[in-house]
C-alpha positions in Angstrom: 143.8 130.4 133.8 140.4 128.4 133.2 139.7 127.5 129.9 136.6 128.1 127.9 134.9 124.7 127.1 133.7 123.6 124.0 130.6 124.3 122.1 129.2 120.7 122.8 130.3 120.8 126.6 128.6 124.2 126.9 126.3 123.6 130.4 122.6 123.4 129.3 120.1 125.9 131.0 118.9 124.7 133.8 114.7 124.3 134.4 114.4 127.7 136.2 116.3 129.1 133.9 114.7 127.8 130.7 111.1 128.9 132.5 112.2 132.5 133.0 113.3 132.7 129.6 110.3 131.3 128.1 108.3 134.0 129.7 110.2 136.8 128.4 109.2 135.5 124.8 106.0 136.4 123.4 104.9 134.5 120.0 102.3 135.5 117.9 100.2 132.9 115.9 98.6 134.3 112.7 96.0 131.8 111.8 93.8 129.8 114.0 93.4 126.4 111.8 94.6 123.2 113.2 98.3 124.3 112.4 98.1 127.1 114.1 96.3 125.9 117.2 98.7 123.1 117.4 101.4 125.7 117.2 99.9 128.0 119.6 99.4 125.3 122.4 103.1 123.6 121.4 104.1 127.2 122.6 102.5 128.0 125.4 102.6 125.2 127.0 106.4 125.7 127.9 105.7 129.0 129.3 105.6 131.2 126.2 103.1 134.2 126.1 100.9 133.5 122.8 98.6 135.6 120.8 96.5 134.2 118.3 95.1 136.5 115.5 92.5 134.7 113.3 90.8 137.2 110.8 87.5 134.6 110.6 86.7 131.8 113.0 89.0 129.0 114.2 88.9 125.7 112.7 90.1 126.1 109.4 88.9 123.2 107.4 87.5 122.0 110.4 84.0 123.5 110.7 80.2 122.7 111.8 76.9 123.6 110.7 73.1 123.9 111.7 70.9 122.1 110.0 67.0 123.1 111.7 68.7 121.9 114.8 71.0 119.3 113.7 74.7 120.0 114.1 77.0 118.1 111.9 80.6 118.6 110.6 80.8 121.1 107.4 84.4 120.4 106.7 86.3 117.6 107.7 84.6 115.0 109.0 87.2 112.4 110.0 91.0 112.0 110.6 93.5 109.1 109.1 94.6 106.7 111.9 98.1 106.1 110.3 100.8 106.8 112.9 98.1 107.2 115.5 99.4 111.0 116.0 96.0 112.9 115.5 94.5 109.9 118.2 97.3 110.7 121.0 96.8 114.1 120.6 93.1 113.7 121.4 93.5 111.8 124.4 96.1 114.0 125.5 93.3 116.6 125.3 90.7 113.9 127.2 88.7 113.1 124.5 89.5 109.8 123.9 85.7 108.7 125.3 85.0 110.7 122.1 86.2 108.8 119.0 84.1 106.8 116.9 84.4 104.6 114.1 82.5 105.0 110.7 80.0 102.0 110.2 81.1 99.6 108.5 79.6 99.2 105.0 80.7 99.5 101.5 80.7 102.7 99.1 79.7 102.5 95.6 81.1 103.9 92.4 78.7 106.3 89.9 79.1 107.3 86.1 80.1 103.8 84.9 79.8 103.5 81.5 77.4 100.8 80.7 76.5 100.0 84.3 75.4 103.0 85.8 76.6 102.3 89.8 77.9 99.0 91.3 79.4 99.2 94.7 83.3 99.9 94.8 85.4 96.7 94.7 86.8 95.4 97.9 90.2 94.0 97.9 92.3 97.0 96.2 94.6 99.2 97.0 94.1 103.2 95.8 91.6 101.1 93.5 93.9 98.9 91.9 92.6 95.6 92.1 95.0 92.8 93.1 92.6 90.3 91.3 91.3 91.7 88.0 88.7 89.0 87.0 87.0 89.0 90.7 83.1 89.8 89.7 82.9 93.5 91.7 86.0 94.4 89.5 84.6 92.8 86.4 81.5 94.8 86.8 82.8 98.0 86.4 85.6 97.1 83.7 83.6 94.6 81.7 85.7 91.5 80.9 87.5 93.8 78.1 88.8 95.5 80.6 89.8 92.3 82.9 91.5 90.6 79.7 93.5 93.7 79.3 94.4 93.9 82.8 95.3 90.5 83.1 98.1 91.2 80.7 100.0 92.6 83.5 100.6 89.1 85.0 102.6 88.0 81.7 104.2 90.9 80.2 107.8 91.6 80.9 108.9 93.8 83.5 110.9 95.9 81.7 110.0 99.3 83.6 109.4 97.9 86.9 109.7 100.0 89.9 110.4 102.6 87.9 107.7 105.1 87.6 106.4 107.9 90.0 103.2 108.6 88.2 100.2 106.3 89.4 98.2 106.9 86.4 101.0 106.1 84.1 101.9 103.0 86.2 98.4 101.6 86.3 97.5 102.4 82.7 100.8 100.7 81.2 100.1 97.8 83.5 96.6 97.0 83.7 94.9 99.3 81.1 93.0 102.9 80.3 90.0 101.4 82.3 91.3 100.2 85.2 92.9 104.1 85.6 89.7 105.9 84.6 86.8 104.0 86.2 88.7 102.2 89.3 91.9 104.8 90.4 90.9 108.2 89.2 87.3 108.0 91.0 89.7 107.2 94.5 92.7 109.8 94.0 89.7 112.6 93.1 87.7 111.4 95.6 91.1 111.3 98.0 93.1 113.5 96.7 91.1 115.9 94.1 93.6 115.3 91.8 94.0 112.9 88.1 95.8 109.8 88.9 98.4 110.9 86.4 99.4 113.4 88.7 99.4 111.0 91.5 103.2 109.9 93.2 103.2 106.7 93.5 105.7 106.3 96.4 103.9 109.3 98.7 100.4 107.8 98.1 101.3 103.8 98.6 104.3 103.5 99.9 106.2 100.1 99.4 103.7 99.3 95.7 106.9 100.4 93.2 109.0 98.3 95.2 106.2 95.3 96.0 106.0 95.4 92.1 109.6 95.1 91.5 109.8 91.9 94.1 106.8 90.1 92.9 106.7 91.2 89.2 103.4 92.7 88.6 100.7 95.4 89.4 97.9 93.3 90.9 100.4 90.5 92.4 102.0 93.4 94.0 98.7 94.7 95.5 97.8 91.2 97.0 101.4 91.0 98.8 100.8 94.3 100.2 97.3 93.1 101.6 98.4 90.2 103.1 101.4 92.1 104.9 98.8 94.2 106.0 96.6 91.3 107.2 99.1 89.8 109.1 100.2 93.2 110.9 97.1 93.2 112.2 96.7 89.8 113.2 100.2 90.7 115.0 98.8 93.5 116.5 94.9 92.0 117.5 96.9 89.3 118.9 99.0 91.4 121.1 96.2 93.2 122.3 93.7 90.2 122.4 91.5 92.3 120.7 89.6 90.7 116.9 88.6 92.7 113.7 89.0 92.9 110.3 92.4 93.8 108.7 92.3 97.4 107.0 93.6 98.2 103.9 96.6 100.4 104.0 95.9 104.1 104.7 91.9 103.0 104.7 90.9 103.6 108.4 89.4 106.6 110.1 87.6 108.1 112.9 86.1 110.8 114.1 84.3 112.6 117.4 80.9 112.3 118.7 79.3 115.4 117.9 82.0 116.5 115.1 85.2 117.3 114.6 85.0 120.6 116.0 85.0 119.3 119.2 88.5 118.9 118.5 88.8 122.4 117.7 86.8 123.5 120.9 89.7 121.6 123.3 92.5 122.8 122.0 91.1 126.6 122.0 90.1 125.9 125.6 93.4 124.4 126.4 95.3 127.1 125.1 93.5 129.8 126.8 94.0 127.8 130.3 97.5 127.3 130.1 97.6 131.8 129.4 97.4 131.8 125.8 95.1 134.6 124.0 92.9 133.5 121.0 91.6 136.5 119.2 89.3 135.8 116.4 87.9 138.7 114.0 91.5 139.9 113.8 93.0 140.2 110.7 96.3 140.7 109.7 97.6 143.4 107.3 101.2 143.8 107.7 104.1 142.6 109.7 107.8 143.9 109.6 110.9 143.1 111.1 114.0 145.2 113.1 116.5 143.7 114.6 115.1 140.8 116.5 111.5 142.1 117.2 108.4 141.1 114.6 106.0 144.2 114.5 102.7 142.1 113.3 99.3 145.0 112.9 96.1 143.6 112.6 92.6 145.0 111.7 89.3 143.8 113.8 85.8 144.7 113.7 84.1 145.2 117.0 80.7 146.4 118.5 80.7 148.5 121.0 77.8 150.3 123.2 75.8 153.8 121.9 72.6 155.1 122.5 71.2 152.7 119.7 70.2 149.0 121.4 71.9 147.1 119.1 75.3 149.0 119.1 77.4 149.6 116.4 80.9 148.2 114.4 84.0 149.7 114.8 87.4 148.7 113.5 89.7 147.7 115.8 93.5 148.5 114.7 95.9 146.5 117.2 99.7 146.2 116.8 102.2 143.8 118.6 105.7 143.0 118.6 106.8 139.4 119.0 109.6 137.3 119.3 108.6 134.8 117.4 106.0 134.5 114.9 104.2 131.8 113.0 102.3 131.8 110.1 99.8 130.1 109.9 97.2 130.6 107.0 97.3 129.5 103.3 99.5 129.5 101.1 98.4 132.5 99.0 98.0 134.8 102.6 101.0 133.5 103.5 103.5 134.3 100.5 101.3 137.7 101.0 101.8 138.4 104.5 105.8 137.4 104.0 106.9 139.0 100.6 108.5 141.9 102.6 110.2 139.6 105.1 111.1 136.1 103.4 112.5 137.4 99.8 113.7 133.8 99.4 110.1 133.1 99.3 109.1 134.9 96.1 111.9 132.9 93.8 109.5 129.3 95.2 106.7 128.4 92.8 103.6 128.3 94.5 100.7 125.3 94.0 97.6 124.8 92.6 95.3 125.3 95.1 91.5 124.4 93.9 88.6 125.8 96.1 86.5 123.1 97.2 82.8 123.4 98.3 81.1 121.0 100.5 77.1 121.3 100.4 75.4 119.5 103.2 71.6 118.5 103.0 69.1 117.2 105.6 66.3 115.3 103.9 63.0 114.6 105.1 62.6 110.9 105.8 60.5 109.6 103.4 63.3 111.2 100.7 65.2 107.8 101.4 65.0 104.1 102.7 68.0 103.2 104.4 71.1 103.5 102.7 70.7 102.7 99.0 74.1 103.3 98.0 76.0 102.0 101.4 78.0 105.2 103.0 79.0 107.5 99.9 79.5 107.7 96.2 82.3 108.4 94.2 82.4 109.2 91.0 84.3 108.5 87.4 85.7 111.6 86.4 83.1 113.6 83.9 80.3 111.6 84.4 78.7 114.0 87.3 78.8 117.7 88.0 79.4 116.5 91.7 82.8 114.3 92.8 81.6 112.4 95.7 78.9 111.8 98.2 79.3 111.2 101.9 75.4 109.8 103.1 76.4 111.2 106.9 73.3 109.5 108.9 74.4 106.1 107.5 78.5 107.0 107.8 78.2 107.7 111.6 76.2 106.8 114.0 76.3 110.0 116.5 74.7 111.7 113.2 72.2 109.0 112.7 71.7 109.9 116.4 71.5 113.7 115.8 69.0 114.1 112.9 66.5 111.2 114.0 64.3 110.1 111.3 66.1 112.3 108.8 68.8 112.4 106.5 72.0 113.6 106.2 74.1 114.2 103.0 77.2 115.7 102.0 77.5 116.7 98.2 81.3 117.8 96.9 82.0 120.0 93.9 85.4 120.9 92.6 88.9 118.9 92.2 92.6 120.2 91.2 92.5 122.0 87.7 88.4 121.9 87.5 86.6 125.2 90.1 83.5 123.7 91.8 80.8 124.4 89.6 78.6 125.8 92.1 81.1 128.9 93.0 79.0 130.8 90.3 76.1 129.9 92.1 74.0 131.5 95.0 73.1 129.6 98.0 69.7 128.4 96.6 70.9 127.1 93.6 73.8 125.2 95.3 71.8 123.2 97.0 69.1 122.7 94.4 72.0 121.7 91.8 73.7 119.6 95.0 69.9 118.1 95.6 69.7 116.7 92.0 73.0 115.4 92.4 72.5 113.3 95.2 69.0 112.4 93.3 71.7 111.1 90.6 73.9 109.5 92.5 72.0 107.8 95.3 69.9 106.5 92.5 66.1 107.7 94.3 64.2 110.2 93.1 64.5 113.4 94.9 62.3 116.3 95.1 62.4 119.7 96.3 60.2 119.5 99.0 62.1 116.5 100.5 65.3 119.3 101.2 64.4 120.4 104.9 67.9 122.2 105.3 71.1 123.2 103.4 74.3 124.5 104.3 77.4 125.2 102.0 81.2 125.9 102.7 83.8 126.7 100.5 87.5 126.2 101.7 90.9 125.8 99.6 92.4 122.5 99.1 96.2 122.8 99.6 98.1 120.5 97.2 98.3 117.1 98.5 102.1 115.7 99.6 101.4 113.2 97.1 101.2 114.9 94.3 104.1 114.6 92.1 106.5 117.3 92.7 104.8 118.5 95.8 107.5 117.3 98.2 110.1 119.8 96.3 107.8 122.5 96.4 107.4 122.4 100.0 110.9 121.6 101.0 112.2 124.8 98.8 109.2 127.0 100.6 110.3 125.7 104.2 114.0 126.3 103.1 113.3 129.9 102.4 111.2 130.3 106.0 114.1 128.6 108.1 116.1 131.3 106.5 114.3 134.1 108.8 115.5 133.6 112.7 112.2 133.6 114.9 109.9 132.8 112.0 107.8 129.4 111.4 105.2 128.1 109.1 102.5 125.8 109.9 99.7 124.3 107.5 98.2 121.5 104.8 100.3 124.0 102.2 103.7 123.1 103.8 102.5 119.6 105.7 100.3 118.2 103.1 96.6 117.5 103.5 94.8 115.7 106.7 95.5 116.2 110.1 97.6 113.2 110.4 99.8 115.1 108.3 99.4 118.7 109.7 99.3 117.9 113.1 102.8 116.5 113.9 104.7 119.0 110.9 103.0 121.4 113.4 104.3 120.2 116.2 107.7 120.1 114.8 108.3 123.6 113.1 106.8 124.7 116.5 109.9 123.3 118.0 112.0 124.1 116.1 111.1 128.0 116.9 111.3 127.1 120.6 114.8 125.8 120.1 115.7 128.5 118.2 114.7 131.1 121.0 115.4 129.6 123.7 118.4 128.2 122.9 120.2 129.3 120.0 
């Protein structure tokens, strides 16, 4: 008699057998934003049949606009380097001849009180400076402010390494004005969010415990730059190449011709390998039996009449799926699952501010060069607008693009405060976001100077940084691992920026590829 073997001695499938299998399993994606594209492709690239529903356009927060001819990025504009994730996946898509570098020049900072603008301080880390008397910082704190913060070099380290609020942290070290007018302008720039509600540990990783070595704030920040320096002189040196060191979690880069183009491959990708991408499809209810997903959707279409132009009908399509992955906000998400993932409900959800981005090309007399460097941040209630992003002078394929003209990129709206211009129409956005950037470039700006405008609105899931946030998500994920055949992809469950959404997406997708094709 032959005994059974173990569980761990179990033969794996073999190749064949794993292919055949993998065909049998249909997945469909709702969503078609970088989580779910990343999803999709994770999929089908093994040999699973995917369908992609997306009820608008894909992209997400990744979008473009037309601006009298000039295409630019609407949404995100650029990805973090950290981990270099985001950067393998695009030259696993062959786009590598693609990525560009932000010039290199300095930002400023508007709305100080007393000063007006001076250009952002170099040296820091999320705006804490590591030298508080150093002119650029003295500028914008006055030397009250440097005195103050200077006190964090003598006085006693009684709470060291001990707090998870940034805000706290840097206001008990350093002062009220080294918080308000150098760290909250970066972490709502950053992150939309008060500094208070800022974790220190998720947003600079190593500071609590630099601070606890060394013994204070700014002597903390230094050490943590010249680790960083000499990284990079490691790494320069191992690949001969020379540059300047980066300050941690500081460098970017983006595509020639916009982050879309990002978008563009992996659609194109998925849809060569067999995939389906359906866009105009939304969902309106899925179910579950047994160990099939019933997912309807609701699409308008135009088909052919007598009339020329045709006519829209609505498109009711229903499929059944193996698998299934959601792939939308948070708020469509907890909609689309209350009937399936009860666990769900009993998980708080986040604050989740809309954001609008409007995007102005100028004519070029409006400006002469770049007066305030690359963008414009701002102190918190000193300007209707957050931030500015000058475009043409940011990167050079849009420099490229527009010619003589300029392109600028206006931001309304942070955690807890709506973007003022929601209540607007689009005429009065971009008048309001034209005498912003009139305000915070520091040149006068008139209405005649505004060529073109364009303005998107998206929601800003909570960033992982955000005190809190990490228990949020990991109680949401518990309750979505708790369906067989179900996954979750997105900035809601990931955290915000593709470096962050891209590889959670590549994970949970397989996860649910173990799951079926194994488990």
């Amino acid at each position: 008699m032959t005994s059974k073997p173990a569980d761990s001695e179990t033969p794996r499938a073999e190749p064949t057998d794993l292919a055949a299998r993998a065909a049998e399993q249909h997945i469909v994606v709702i969503g078609g934003g970088i989580g779910g594209l990343i999803a999709a492709r994770e999929c089908v690239k093994v040999g699973m049949r995917v369908t992609l529903l997306e009820a608008d356009v894909v992209g997400g927060a990744i979008r473009r606009a037309e601006l009298d001819g000039v295409v630019v990025d609407a949404g995100a504009e650029s990805y973090a380097t950290r981990g270099g994730r985001v950067r393998a996946l695009i030259e696993e898509l062959g786009l590598a001849d693609r990525i560009v570098a932000p010039v290199a020049g300095s930002a400023w900072l508007a709305g100080i009180p007393g000063v007006g603008a001076a250009p952002l301080p170099v040296g820091g880390i999320l705006g804490i400076p590591g030298n508080p008397f150093q002119e650029d910082v003295r500028r914008i704190i006055g030397w009250s402010g440097a005195w103050r913060a200077y006190l964090d070099r003598v006085r006693p380290p009684l709470t060291i390494g001990h707090s998870h609020s940034l805000g706290r942290l840097v206001s008990s070290r350093m002062g009220a004005k080294v918080r308000d007018r150098l760290v909250a302008p970066v972490t709502t720039g950053v992150y939309s969010a008060s500094p208070d509600d800022v974790d220190v540990d998720i947003a600079a990783p190593g500071l609590n415990a630099a601070l606890t070595r060394v013994g204070s704030l700014s002597g903390a920040v230094q050490a943590m730059r010249q680790e960083s320096a000499a990284r990079a002189a490691k790494a320069r040196g191992a690949v001969g190449a020379a540059g300047p060191a980066l300050a941690p979690g500081a460098a970017v880069e983006g595509l020639d011709g916009g982050m879309t183009v990002l978008i563009e491959a992996l659609v194109a990708d998925i849809e060569k390998l067999g995939g389906v991408v359906r866009t105009g499809m939304r969902v309106t209810e899925l179910s579950r039996s047994a160990e099939t997903w019933t997912v309807k959707a609701r699409g308008d279409t135009r088909v052919e009449t007598d009339a020329v132009l045709g006519e829209e009908q609505q498109e009711d399509v229903e499929l059944t799926a193996d698998g299934l992955v959601v792939a939308t906000s948070e708020t469509a998400a907890r909609r689309l699952l209350e009937g399936v993932v009860p666990a769900l409900a009993e998980t708080h959800p986040a604050d989740a501010p809309e954001i609008e981005i409007v995007t102005l090309l100028l004519r070029p007399s409006a400006l002469q060069g770049a007066p305030r460097g690359t963008g414009v941040l701002t102190v918190p209630g000193s300007h209707t607008a957050k931030a500015l992003t000058h475009s043409s002078a940011k990167w050079d394929w849009v420099r490229a693009a527009a010619g003589d003209r300029h392109v600028v990129r206006v931001s309304f709206g942070a955690q807890g405060e709506p973007a003022v211009t929601a209540a607007l129409d689009d005429d009065a956005a971009a008048r309001l976001a034209l005498r912003e950037a009139s305000a915070l470039l520091g040149v006068p700006l008139a209405e005649d100077d505004l060529v073109a405008s364009h303005r998107a609105r998206y929601v800003q899931s909570q960033p992982a940084s955000i005190i809190g946030s990490g228990a949020r998500r990991e109680a949401a994920r518990s309750a979505v691992h708790g369906v067989h055949g179900l996954a979750a992809v997105g900035a809601w469950l990931a955290g915000t920026g593709l470096a962050q959404v891209i590889p959670d997406a590549r994970e949970e997708a397989d996860r649910l590829r173990r799951a079926l094709l194994w488990d």
